[in-house]
C-alpha positions as semicolon CSV with decimal commas, in nm:
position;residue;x (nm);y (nm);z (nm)
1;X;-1,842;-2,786;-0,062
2;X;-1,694;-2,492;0,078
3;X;-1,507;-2,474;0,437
4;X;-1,422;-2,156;0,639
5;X;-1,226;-2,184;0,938
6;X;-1,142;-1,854;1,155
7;X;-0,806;-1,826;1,372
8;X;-0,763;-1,536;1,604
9;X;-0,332;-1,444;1,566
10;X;-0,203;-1,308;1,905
11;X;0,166;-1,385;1,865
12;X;0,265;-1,254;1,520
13;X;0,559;-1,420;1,509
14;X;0,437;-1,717;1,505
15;X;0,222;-1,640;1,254
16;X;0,382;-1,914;0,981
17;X;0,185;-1,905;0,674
18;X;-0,122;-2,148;0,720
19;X;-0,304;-1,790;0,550
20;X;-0,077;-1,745;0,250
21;X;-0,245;-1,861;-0,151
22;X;-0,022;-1,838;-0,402
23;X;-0,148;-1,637;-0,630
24;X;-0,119;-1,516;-1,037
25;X;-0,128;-1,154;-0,958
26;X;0,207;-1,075;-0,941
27;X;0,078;-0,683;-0,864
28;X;-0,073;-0,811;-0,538
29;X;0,244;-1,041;-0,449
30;X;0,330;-0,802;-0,168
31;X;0,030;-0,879;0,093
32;X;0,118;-1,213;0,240
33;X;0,171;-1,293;0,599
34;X;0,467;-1,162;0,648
35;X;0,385;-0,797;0,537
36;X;0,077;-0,834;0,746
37;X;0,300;-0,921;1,064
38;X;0,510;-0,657;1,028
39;X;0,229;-0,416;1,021
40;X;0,070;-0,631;1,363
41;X;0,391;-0,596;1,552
42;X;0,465;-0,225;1,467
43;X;0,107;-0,084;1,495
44;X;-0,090;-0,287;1,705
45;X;-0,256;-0,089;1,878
46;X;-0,179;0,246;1,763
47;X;-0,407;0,526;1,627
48;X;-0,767;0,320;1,739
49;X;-0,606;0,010;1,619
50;X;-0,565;-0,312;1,848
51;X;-0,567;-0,665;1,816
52;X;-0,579;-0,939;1,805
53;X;-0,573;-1,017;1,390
54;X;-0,857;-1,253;1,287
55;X;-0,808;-1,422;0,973
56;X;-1,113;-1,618;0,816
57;X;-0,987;-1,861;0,550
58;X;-1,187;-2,019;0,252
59;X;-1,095;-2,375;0,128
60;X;-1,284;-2,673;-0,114
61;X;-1,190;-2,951;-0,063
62;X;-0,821;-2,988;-0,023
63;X;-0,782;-2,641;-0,237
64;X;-0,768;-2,323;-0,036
65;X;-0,913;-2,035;-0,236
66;X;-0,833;-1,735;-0,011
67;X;-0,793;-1,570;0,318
68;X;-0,895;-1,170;0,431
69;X;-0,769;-1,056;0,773
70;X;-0,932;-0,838;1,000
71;X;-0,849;-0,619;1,352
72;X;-1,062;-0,437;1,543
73;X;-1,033;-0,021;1,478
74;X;-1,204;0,272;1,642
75;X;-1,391;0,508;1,364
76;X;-1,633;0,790;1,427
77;X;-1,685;0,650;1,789
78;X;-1,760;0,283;1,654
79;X;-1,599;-0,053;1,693
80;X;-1,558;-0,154;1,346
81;X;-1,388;-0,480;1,200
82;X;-1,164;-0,342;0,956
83;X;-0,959;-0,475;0,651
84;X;-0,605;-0,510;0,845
85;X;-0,220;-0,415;0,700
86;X;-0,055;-0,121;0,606
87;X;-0,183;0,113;0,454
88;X;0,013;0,167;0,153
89;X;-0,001;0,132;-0,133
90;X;-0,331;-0,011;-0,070
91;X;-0,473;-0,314;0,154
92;X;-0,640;-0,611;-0,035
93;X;-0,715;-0,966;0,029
94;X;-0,559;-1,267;-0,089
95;X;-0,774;-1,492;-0,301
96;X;-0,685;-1,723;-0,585
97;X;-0,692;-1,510;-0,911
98;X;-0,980;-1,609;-1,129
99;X;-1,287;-1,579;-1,113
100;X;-1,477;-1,906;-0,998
101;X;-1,250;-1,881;-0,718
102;X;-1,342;-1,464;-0,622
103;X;-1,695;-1,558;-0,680
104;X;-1,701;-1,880;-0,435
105;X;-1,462;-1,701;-0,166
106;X;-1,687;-1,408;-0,158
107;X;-1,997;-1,585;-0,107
108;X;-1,838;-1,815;0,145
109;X;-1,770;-1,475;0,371
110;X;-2,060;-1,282;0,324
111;X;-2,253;-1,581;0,465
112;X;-2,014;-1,610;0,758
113;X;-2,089;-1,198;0,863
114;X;-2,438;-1,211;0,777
115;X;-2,426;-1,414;1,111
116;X;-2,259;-1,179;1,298
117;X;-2,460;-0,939;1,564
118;X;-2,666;-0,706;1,432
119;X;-2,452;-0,379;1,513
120;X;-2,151;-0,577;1,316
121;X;-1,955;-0,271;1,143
122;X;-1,671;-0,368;0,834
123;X;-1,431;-0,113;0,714
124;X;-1,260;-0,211;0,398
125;X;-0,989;0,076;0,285
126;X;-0,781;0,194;0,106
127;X;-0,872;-0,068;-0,172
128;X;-0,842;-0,047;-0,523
129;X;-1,066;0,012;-0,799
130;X;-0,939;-0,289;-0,992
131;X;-0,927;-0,523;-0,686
132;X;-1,146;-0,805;-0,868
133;X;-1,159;-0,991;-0,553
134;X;-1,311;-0,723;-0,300
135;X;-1,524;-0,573;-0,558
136;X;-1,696;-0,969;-0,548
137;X;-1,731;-0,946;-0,205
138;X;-1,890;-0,586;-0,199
139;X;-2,145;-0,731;-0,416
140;X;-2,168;-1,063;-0,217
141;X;-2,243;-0,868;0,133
142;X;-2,472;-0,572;-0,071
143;X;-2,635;-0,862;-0,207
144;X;-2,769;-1,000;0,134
145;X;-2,880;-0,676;0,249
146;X;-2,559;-0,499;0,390
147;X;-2,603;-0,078;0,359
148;X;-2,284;0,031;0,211
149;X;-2,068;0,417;0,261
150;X;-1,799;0,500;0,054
151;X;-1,535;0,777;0,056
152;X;-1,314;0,799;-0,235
153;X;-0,934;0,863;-0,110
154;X;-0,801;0,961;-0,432
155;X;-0,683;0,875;-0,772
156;X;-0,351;0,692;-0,837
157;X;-0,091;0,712;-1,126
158;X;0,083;0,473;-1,345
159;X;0,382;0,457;-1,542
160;X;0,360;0,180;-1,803
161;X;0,768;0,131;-1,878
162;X;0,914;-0,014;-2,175
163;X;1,243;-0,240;-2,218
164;X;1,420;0,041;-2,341
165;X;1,523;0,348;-2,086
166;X;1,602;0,549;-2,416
167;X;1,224;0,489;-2,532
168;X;1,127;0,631;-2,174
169;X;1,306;0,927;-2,212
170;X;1,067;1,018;-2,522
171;X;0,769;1,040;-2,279
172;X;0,910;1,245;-2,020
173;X;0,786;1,637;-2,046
174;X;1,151;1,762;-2,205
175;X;1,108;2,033;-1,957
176;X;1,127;1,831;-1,673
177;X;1,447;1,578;-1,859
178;X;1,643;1,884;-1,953
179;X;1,634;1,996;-1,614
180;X;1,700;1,718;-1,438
181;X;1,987;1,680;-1,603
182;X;2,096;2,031;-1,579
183;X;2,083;2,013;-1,234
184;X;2,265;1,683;-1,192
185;X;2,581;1,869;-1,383
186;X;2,539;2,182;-1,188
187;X;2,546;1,975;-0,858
188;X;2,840;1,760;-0,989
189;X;3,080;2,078;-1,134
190;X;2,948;2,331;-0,783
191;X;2,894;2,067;-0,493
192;X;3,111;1,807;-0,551
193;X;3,059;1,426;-0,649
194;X;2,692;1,243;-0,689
195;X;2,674;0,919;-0,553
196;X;2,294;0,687;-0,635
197;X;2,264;0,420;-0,499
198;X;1,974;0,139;-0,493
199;X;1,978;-0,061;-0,169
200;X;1,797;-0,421;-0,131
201;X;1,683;-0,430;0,290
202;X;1,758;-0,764;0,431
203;X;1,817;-0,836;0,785
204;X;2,105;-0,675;0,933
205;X;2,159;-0,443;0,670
206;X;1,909;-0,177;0,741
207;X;2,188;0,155;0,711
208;X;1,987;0,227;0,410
209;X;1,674;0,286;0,639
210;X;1,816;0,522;0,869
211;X;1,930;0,731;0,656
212;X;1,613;0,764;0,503
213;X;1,473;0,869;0,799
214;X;1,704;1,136;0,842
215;X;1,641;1,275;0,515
216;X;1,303;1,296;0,556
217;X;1,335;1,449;0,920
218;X;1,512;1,730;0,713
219;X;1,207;1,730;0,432
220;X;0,948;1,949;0,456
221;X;0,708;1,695;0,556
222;X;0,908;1,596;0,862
223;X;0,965;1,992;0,907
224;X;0,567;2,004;0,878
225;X;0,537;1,666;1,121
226;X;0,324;1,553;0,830
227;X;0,338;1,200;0,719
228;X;0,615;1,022;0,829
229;X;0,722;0,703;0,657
230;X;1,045;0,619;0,882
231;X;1,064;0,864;1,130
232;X;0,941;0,749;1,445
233;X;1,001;0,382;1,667
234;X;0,673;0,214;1,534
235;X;0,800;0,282;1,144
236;X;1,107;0,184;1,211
237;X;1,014;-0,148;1,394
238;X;0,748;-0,203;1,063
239;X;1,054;-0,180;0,813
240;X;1,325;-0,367;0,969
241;X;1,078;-0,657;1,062
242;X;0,968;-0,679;0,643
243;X;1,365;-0,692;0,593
244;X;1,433;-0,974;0,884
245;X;1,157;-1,233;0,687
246;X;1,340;-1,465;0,431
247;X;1,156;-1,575;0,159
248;X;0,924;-1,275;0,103
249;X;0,811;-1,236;-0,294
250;X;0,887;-0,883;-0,305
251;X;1,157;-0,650;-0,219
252;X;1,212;-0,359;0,038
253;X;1,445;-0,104;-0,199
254;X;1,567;0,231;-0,070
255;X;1,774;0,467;-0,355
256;X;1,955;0,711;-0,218
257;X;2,125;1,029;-0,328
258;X;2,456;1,165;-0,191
259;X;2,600;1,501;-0,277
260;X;2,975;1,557;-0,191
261;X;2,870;1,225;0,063
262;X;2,607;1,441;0,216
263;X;2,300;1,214;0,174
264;X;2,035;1,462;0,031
265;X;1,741;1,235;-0,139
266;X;1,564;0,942;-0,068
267;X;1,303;0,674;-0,272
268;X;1,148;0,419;-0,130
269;X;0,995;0,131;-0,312
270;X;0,763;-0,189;-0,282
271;X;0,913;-0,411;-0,619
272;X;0,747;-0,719;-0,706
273;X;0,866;-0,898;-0,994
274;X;0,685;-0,686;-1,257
275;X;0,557;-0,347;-1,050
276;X;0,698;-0,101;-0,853
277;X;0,539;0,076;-0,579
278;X;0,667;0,479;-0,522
279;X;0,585;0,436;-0,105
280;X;0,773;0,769;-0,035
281;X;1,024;1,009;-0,179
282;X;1,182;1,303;-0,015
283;X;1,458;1,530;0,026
284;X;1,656;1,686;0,219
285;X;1,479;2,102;0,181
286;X;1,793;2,302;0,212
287;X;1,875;2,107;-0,146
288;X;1,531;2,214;-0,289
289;X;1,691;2,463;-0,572
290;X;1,860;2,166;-0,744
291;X;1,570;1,944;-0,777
292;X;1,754;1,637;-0,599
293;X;1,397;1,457;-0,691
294;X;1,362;1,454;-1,031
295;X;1,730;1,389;-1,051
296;X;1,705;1,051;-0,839
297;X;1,391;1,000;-1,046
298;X;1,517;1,040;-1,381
299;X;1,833;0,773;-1,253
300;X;1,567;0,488;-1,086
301;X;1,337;0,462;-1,397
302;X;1,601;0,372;-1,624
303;X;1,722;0,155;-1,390
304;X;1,329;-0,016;-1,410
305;X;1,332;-0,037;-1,737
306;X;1,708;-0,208;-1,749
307;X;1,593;-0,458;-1,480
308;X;1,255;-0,574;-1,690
309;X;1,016;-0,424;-1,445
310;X;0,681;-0,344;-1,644
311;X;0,488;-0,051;-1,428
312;X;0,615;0,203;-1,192
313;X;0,285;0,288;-0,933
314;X;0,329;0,626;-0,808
315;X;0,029;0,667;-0,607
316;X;-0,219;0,923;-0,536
317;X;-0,102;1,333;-0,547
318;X;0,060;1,575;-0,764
319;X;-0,096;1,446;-1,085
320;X;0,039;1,719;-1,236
321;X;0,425;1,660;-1,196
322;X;0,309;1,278;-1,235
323;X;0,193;1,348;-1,585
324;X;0,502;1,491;-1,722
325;X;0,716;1,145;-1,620
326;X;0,444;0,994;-1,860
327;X;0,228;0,840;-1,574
328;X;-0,135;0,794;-1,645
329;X;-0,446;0,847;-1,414
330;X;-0,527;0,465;-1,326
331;X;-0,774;0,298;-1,019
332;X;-0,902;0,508;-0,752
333;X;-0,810;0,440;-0,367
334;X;-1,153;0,461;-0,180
335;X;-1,297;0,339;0,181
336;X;-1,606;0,159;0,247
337;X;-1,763;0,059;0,560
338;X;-2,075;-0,191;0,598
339;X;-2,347;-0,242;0,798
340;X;-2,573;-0,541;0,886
341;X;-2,944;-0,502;0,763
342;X;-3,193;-0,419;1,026
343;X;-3,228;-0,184;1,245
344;X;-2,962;-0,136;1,423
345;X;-2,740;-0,105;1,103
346;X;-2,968;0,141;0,961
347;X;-2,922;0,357;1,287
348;X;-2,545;0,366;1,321
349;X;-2,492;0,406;0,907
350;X;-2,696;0,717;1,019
351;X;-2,470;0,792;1,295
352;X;-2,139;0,770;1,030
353;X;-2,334;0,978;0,797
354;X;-2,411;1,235;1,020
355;X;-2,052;1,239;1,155
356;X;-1,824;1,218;0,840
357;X;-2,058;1,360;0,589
358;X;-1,833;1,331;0,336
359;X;-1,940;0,953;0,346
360;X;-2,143;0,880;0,067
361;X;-2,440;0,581;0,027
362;X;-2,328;0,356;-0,226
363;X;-2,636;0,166;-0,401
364;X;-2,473;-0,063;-0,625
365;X;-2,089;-0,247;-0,616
């Protein structure tokens, strides 16, 4: 027999991890409690976000088979309950990894909000196409009667690696390799000295981050105020806090690029023990003729490959400069919000429709 117990989190740093399952999916490794807090104590409330958290936990018996955490967001002029972290590379939940376990946790929670009020609103997004575990619990709450909208974000690339760097370099567009590496000599015999550099944030050692941030100040995203990754107090405060938590099953990595000790390129990465997540990459625009990108790109995937990672998850955008690394289209990145049959769900999916018509009913999970 199933058990779910709910616990409204206040003070995130106290947080511990009564919420975290260990889990197979080594992809997924990332979104534990302490990735969670550091998105609660940099963003809440920012943007039509506030708190406090609520987590709603699953167990049977003395086995707990997952956990999905919630805060309370503003969208089209509704309260919603939405699917809380940040919000790359995607948000998920965190339930046991097969699929007894999905099947159990999902029915366990759609029970729980089909006993919510009637004008009960869940936002789940950005989640992935191959999330096995929230595509269970779409069916779960469709399945008692929920209406469900979706908006698809956009589609994400993937570069399967192999062991060998030298392999790699067969799959790269020789367009794109030949001129990376032109422009790395160029740099080196006009500009002076490259220096790349992979940095590991852990607490106190954070140099790595602001430099970042200065580099993409100088991009032409931070030129554009477009979307900032480090610039800014609240990013800041989100970063440092993921590098202050011991024990975390992923890694905060930063490469950097430094011409003549001017730092002119930036990547930074989510690595779990087999994937890497691209978050961000930028440079420094006054650099833009030498392609400081591709050159820090060309130098980090070799490194993957060298270090045994498996997959390099670039994200959404630019499919075409994605291809020629080799990266494939993979899942799509998509929203959906829910609403509770009955009236007054009917009327405010209408509401959403009529205000973000690019909203879509979705009739089957």
């Amino acid at each position: 027999m199933c058990e779910l117990l709910t616990r409204e989190i206040t003070d995130f740093d106290r947080w511990g991890d009564a919420f975290v399952i260990p889990r197979m999916d080594d992809a997924l490794s990332f979104y534990d409690d302490r990735w969670l807090c550091a998105w609660a104590q940099a963003f809440l409330p920012n943007q039509g976000w506030s708190g406090p958290l609520t987590a709603y936990l699953v167990g049977s018996g003395t086995a707990s088979l997952g956990s999905i955490v919630l805060a309370r967001q503003t969208v089209s002029r509704l309260h919603v309950r939405s699917l809380a972290g940040y919000y790359w590379p995607f948000r998920t939940l965190v339930v046991r990894d097969d699929a007894d376990s999905r099947k159990t946790f999902a029915t366990s929670i759609a029970a729980h909000f089909s006993k919510c009020p009637p004008a009960t609103v869940l936002r789940f997004g950005p989640v992935s196409s191959s999330d096995k575990a929230f595509q269970e619990l779409l069916r779960a709450l469709m399945g008692t009667g929920w209406v469900a909208l979706r908006h698809d974000d956009g589609q994400t690339f993937v570069l399967n690696l192999p062991e060998d760097a030298s392999i790699l370099e067969k799959t790269i567009s020789h367009s794109l390799l030949k001129n990376a590496r032109y422009c790395r000599r160029r740099m080196e015999k006009q500009l002076g000295s490259l220096l790349i550099e992979r940095h590991v944030l852990r607490e106190g050692s954070t140099e790595a981050l602001e430099v970042a941030a200065a580099i993409e100040a100088a991009s032409w995203v931070g030129k554009k105020s477009g979307d900032l990754k480090f610039v800014g107090v609240e990013n800041r405060m989100f970063w440092t806090s993921l590098a202050s938590k011991s024990g975390s099953p992923f890694d905060i990595v930063i490469w950097l690029l430094h011409c003549d000790n001017a730092p002119i390129a930036f990547s930074a990465h989510i690595e779990t023990r087999e994937t890497i997540y691209i978050i961000a990459n930028s440079y420094d625009e006054q650099w833009r003729s030498h392609s400081p990108g591709s050159v820090l790109s060309l130098e980090l995937l070799g490194d993957a490959c060298r270090r045994g990672k498996k997959r390099v998850d670039w994200g959404q955008g630019d499919s075409g400069y994605k291809s020629r690394w080799g990266a494939a289209a993979s899942a799509c990145l998509f929203d959906v919000m829910l609403f509770r049959p009955g009236i007054r769900g009917h009327v405010l999916c209408a509401l959403v429709r009529r205000l973000r018509p690019e909203w879509r009913r979705l009739d089957n999970a």
